[in-house]
ZAMARGU-4260 file (C-alpha; in steps of 0.2 Angstrom, whole numbers, plus 5000, padded with zeros to 4 digits):
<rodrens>
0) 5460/5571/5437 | 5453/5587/5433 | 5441/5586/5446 | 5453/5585/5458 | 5464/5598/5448
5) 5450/5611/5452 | 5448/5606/5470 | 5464/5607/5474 | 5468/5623/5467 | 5454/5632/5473
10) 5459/5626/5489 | 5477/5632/5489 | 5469/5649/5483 | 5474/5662/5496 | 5457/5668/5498
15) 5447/5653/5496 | 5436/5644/5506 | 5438/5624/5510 | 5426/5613/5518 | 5434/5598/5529
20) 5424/5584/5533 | 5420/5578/5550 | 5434/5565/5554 | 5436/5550/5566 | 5454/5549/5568
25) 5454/5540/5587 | 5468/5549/5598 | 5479/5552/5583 | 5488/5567/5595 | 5479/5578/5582
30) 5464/5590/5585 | 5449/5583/5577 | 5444/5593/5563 | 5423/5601/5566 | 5414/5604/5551
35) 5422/5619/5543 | 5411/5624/5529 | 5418/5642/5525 | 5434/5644/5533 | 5446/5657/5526
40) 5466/5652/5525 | 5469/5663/5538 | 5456/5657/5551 | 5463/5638/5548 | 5480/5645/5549
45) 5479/5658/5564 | 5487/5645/5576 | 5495/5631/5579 | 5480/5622/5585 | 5469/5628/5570
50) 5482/5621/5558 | 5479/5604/5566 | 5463/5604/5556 | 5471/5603/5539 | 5485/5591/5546
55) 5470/5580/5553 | 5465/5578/5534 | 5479/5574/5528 | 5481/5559/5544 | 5462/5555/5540
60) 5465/5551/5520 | 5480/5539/5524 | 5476/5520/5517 | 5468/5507/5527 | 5472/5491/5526
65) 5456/5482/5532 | 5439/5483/5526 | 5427/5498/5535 | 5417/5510/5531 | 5433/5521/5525
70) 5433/5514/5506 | 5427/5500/5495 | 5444/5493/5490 | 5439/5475/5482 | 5422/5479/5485
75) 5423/5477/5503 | 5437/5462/5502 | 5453/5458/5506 | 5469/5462/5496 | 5474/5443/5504
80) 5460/5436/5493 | 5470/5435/5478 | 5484/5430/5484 | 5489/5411/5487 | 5484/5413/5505
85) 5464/5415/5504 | 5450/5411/5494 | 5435/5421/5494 | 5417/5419/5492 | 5409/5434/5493
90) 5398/5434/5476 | 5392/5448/5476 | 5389/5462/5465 | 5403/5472/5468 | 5416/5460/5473
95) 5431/5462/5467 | 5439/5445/5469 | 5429/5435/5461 | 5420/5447/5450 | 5438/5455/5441
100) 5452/5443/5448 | 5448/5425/5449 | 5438/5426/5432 | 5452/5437/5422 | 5438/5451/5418
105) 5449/5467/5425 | 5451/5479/5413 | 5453/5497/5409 | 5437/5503/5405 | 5429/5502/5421
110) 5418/5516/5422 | 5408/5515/5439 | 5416/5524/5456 | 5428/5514/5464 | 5424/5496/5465
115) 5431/5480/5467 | 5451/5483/5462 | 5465/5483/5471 | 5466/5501/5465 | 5458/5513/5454
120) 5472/5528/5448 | 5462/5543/5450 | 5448/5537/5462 | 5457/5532/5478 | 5460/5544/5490
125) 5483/5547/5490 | 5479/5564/5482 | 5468/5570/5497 | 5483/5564/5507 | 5494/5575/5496
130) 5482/5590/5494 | 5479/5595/5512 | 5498/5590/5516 | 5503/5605/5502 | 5488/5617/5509
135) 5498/5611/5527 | 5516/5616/5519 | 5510/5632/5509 | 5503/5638/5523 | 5509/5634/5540
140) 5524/5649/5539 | 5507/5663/5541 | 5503/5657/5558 | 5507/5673/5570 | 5522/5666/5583
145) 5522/5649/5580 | 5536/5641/5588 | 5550/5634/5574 | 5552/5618/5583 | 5534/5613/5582
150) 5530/5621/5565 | 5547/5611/5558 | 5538/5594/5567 | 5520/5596/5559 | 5529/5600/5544
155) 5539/5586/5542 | 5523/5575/5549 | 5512/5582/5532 | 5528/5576/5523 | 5529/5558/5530
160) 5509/5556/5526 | 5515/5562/5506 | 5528/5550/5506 | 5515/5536/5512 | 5502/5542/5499
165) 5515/5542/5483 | 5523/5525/5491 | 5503/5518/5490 | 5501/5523/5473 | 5520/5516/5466
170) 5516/5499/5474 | 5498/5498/5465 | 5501/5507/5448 | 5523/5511/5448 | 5527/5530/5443
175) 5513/5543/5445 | 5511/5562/5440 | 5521/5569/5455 | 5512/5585/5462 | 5527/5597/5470
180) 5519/5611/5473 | 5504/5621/5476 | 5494/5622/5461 | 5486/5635/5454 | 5469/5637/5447
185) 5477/5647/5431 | 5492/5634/5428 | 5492/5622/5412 | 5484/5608/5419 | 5500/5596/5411
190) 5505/5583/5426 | 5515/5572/5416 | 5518/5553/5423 | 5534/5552/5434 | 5545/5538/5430
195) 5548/5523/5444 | 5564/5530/5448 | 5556/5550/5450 | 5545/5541/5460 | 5555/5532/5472
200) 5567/5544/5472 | 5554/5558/5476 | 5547/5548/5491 | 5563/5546/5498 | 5568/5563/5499
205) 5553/5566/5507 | 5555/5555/5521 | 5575/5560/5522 | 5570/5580/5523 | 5555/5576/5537
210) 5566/5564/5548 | 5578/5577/5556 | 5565/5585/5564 | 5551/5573/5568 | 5555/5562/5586
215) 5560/5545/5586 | 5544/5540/5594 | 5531/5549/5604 | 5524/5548/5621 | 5506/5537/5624
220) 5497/5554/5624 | 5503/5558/5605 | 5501/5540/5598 | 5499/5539/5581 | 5508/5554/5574
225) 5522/5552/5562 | 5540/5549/5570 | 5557/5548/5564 | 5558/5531/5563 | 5543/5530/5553
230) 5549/5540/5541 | 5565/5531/5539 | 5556/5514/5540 | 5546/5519/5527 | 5561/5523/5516
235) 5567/5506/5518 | 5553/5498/5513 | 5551/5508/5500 | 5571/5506/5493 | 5567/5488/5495
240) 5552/5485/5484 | 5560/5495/5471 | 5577/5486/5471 | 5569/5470/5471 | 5569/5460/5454
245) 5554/5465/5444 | 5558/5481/5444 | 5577/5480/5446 | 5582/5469/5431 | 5591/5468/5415
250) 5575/5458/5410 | 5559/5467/5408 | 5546/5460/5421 | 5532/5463/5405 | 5536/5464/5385
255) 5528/5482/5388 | 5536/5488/5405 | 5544/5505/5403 | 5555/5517/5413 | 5536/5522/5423
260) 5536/5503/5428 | 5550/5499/5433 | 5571/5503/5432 | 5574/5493/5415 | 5590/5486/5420
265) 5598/5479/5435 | 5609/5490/5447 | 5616/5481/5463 | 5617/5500/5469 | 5601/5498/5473
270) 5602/5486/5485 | 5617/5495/5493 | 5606/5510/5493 | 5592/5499/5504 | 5608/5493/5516
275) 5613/5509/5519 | 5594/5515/5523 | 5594/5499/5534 | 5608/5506/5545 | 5602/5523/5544
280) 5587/5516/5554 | 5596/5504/5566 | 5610/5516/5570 | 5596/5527/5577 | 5587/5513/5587
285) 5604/5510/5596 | 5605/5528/5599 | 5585/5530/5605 | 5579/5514/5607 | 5561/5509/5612
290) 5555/5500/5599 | 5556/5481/5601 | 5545/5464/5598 | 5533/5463/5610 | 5540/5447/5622
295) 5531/5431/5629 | 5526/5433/5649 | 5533/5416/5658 | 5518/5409/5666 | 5518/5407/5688
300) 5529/5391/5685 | 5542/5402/5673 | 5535/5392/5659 | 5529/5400/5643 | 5517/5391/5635
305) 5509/5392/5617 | 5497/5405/5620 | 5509/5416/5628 | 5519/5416/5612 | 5504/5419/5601
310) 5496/5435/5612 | 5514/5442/5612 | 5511/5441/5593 | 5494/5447/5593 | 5499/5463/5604
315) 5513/5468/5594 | 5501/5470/5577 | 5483/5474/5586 | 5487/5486/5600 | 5488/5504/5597
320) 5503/5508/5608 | 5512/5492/5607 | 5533/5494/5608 | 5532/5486/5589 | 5519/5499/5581
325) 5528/5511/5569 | 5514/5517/5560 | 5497/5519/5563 | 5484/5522/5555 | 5469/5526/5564
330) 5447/5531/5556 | 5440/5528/5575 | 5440/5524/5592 | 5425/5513/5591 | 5431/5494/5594
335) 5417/5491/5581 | 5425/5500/5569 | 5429/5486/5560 | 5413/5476/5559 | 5413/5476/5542
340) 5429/5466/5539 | 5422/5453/5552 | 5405/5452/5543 | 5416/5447/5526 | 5422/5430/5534
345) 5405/5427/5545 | 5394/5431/5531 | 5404/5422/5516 | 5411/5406/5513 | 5429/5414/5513
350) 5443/5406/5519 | 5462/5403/5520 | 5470/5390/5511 | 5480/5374/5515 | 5492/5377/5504
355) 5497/5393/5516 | 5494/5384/5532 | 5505/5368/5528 | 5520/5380/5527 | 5519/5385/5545
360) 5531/5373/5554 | 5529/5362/5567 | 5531/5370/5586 | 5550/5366/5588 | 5552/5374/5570
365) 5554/5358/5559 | 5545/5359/5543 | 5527/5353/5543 | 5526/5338/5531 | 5520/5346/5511
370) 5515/5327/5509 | 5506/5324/5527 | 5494/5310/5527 | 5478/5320/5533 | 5466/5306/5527
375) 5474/5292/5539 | 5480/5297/5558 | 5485/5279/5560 | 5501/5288/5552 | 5503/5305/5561
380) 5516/5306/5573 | 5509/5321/5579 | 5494/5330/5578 | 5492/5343/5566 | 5484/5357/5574
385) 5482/5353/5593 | 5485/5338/5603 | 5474/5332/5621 | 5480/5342/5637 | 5487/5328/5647
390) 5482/5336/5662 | 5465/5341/5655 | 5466/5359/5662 | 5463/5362/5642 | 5450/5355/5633
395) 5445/5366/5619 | 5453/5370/5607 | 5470/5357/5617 | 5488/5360/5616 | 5494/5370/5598
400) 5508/5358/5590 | 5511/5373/5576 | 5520/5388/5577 | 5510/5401/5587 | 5509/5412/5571
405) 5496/5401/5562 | 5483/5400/5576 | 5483/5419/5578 | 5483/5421/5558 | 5473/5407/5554
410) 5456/5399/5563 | 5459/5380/5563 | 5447/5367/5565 | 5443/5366/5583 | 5449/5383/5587
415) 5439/5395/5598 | 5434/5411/5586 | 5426/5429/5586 | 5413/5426/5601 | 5421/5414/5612
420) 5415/5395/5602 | 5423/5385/5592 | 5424/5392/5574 | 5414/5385/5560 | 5430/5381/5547
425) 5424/5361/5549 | 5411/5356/5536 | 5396/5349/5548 | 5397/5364/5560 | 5379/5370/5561
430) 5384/5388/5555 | 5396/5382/5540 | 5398/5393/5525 | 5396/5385/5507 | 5413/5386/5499
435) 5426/5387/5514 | 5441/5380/5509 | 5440/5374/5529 | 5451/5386/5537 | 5445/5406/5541
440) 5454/5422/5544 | 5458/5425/5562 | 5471/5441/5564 | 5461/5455/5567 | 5444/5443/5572
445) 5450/5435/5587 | 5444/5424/5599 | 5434/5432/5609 | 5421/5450/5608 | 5431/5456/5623
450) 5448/5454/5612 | 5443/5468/5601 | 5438/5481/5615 | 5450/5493/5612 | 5451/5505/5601
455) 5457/5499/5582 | 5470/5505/5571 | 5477/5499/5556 | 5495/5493/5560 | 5504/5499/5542
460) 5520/5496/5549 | 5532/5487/5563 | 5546/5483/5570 | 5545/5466/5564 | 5546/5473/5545
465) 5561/5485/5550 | 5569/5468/5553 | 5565/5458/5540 | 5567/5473/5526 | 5586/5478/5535
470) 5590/5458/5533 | 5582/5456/5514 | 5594/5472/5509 | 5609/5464/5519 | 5608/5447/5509
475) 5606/5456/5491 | 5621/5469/5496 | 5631/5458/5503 | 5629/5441/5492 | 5621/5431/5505
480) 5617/5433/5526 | 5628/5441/5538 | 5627/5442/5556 | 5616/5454/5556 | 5607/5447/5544
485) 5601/5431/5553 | 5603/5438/5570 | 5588/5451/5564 | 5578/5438/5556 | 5581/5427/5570
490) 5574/5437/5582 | 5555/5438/5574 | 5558/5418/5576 | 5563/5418/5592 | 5548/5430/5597
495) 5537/5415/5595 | 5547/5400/5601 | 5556/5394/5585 | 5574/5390/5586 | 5586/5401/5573
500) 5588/5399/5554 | 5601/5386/5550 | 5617/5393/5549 | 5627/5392/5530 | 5613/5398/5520
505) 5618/5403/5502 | 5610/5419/5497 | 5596/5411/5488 | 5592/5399/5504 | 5592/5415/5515
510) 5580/5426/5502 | 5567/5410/5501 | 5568/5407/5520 | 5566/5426/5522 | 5551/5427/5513
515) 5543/5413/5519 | 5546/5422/5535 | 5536/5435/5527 | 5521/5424/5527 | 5521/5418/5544
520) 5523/5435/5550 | 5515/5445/5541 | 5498/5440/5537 | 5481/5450/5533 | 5496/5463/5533
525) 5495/5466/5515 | 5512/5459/5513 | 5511/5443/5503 | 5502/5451/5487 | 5518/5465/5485
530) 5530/5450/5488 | 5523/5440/5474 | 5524/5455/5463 | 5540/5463/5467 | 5550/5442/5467
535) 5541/5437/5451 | 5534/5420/5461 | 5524/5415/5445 | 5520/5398/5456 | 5512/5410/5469
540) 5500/5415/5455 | 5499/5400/5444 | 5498/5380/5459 | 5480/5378/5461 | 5475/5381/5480
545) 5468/5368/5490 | 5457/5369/5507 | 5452/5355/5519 | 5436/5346/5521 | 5434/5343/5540
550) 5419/5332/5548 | 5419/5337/5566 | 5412/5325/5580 | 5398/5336/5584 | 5389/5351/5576
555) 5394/5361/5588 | 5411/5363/5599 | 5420/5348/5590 | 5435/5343/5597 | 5441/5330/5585
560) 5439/5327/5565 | 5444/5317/5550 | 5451/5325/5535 | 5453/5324/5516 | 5462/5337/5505
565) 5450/5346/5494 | 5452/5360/5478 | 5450/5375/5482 | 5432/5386/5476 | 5431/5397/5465
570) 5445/5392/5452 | 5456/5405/5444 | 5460/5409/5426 | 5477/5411/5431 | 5480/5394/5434
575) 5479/5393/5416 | 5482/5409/5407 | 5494/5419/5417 | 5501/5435/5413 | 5514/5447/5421
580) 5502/5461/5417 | 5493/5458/5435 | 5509/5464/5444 | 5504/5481/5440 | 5486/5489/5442
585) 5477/5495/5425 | 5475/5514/5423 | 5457/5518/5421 | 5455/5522/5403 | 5444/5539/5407
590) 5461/5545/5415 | 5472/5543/5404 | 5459/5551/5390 | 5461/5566/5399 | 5477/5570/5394
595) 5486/5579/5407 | 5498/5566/5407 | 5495/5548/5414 | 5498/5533/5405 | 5492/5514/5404
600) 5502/5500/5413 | 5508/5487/5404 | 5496/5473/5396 | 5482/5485/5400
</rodrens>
């Protein structure tokens, strides 16, 4: 922390020098920065489109969410990997999963650079965010006739790219040392830890003071900047992770957890507070519109078949300028950018789990059967992931049976994946991997090398998750679903073919549907891990998980297999030993020796 201290302040010093690295930040809106070595304040500042280089910092240090070049969060692994939705087999040296998670061996006194956690406080890169954000704010009103309008805008856009930074670090770690203002190289260096409530309370005022004057979305040409709607979408997620029920109880989540973990009691204000948050947004889409879930194209016959459900899903997540994106975060424009997150699954026997895919109903939305008889198929009554095109205009993979969300989350056995044959999830494929659990990761992978040429982004946030979030605050407001409540839920369902939720759900039957919802929609979206936390679901942590042997009639572009349930590899010491403490990331032990302020996390 004093390291970054020192940095910062020299670089809010008003005749200091900064040095901005080269970004990659694809077609962000934004002037990509040049190397800057010895730039004065009042060159960076002497115009609008010079300023763009510090607010192009601020953009470029934003999280990512899937493995590149831009970080080594988990050792180059997925945050999905410890959930109960993935296993992973990536034994190496600096994997995090297997290395720290799945044997129990996390602990505070990591002393290496960042490595395989979900986070290290004090090594990540939110305070970058939140550095060239301030340098952006303290500075901006030098620039000779700039016009208000714009100035206000990139303003408010170095506020929306704080508020992400501070909500990155409250859902890893709870309340953080809040920097509000533009330190000084001869101030105390005290930053004392913020509580969970100054926390959440401080992000929201940022995104409520940089709505106002930030556009409710932006024209294809300026894709990628900060709207209004992501700032209010933001604040909605934000409201709704805080009022859930680890941190918004009468009962402690942790015989440790303090008022910088969480509120220590329970309010139902909270959850009014996320309501009123959800209207705030959707009283502003009826005004505006434009955003929307990308919809199914009827085939020449008016039909819409399976894969037109699935690749209206795919677009709304994968493509840059889709009606669903809210946020995006972009590194490059190089469709190979994300090699690396596809080399994980193609070089590792990493995979997901059958205890995620049996939850993903049938195609007409029925429940797919927790006990189905995968050994004997003289008892299906339907095949479980395709079944024979009748007319045989399919023959590989065959007509999906399941709801569209699987296929395009999940590769399956017999599915086409990353270059265009059948994937190697079944065990006798030439190419298998030691240790799949028979399924592997298809959302962001694809089918085909032509699927992925265009240029990638990070999809932090969508429409789909405005949805759900307004829904989840409506049921724990109101005591159980509205109108609104299903009709928003509803339609993500609808997007893909399902029918509706069943109507006369209690409040309880509505929060487990919603998050199963959650997991259909939502994942490799870094989504189910935070839900796991924040609802306390000590089963998520504790059922063993299961994969699927699968022998395949050829080595090569199988088309039908026998199956038998397997346990999952590697086990993990939390199917045994569990302890709350996980919900919460350990502060490095070097930080807090410090002493300007942070504290440990409970357990740690």
């Amino acid at each position: 922390m004093k390291k970054f201290v020192k940095i910062f302040s020299i670089a809010l010093l008003g005749a200091g020098m900064i040095a901005c690295e080269s970004l990659e930040l694809g077609d962000a809106g934004l002037s990509k920065a040049p190397e800057t070595s010895g730039a004065t304040l009042d060159t960076l500042f002497a115009t609008l489109k010079d300023s763009d280089k510090v607010l192009a910092e601020a953009y470029y240090y934003l999280p990512y969410g899937l493995v590149s070049k831009f970080d080594s969060k988990m050792g180059g692994d997925f945050l999905e990997a410890i959930t109960d939705h993935f296993i992973s087999n990536k034994h190496s040296d600096d994997d995090g999963p297997n290395n720290l998670y799945y044997t129990g061996a996390l602990n505070a006194n990591m002393t290496t650079g960042t490595g395989g956690e979900t986070y290290r406080f004090g090594s990540e890169k939110d305070y970058s965010v939140i550095r060239y954000a301030w340098l952006y704010l303290e500075n901006a009103d030098r620039i000779p006739n700039a016009d208000p309008a714009q100035l206000a805008r990139k303003k408010a856009e170095a506020k929306v790219c704080m508020a992400i930074a501070y909500a990155h670090m409250l859902r890893y770690v709870g309340g953080v040392p809040i920097l509000d203002h533009a330190v000084q190289a001869d101030e105390e260096m005290k930053y004392p830890r913020n509580t969970f409530a100054e926390t959440v309370d401080y992000i929201v005022n940022l995104c409520d003071e940089a709505a106002p004057a930030l556009p409710w979305y932006v024209p294809a040409e300026e894709s990628g900047r900060m709207t209004r709607a992501a700032a209010l979408g933001l604040k909605l997620r934000i409201l709704c992770f805080a009022a859930s029920p680890t941190f918004n109880s009468d009962k402690l989540w942790h015989p440790q957890a303090d008022e910088y973990t969480c509120y220590t009691n329970y309010d139902k204000k909270r959850w009014e507070r996320a309501k009123a948050a959800a209207d705030e947004f959707m009283t502003q889409q009826m005004s505006n519109g434009y955003y929307a879930l990308v919809q199914a194209v009827p085939d020449a016959n008016g039909e819409i078949t399976p894969r037109a459900y699935r690749l209206a899903y795919r677009k709304g997540y994968f493509e840059r300028g889709s009606s669903e994106v809210i946020i995006s975060i972009r590194k490059s424009n190089d469709p190979g950018y994300h090699d690396k997150h596809i080399d994980v699954q193609d070089d590792y026997g990493c995979g997901a789990t059958l205890n995620w895919v049996n939850k993903f109903p049938w195609a007409d939305g029925t429940p797919f059967p927790e006990d189905f008889d995968w050994s004997h198929k003289a008892n299906w009554t339907n095949y479980p992931f395709f079944k024979p095109d009748p007319t045989g205009a399919i023959k590989i993979p065959g007509i999906e049976t399941r709801d569209p969300r699987l296929y395009e989350n999940i590769c399956v056995p017999g599915d086409v994946w990353r270059d265009g044959t059948v994937g190697r999830a079944y065990d006798n494929h030439a190419n298998h991997q030691d240790g799949c659990p028979g399924f592997l990761m298809m959302k962001y992978v694809l089918q085909q090398n032509s699927d992925r040429n265009m240029p990638p982004h990070w999809c932090m946030m969508r429409f789909a998750e405005v949805l759900m979030n307004a829904a989840e605050a409506y049921n724990e407001a109101d005591g159980g679903p509205s109108v609104k409540a299903y009709a928003w839920v509803n339609a993500v369902r609808e997007r893909v073919g399902l029918p509706g939720l069943k109507e006369g759900m209690s409040q309880d039957e509505f929060r487990k549907a919603l998050l199963l919802e959650r997991e259909l929609e939502f994942g490799f979206e870094e989504f189910r891990w935070f839900d796991m936390v924040r609802y306390g679901l000590t089963e998520a942590f504790t059922t063993p998980l299961k994969g699927l042997t699968s022998i395949g009639d050829k080595q090569r572009e199988a088309t039908v297999f026998d199956f038998e349930v397997k346990d999952a590899y590697p086990p993990r010491v939390w199917y045994t030993t569990w302890d709350t403490k996980w919900y919460l990331a350990p502060i490095p032990a070097k930080e807090i020796n410090k002493g300007y302020g942070m504290t440990q996390n409970p357990g740690w």
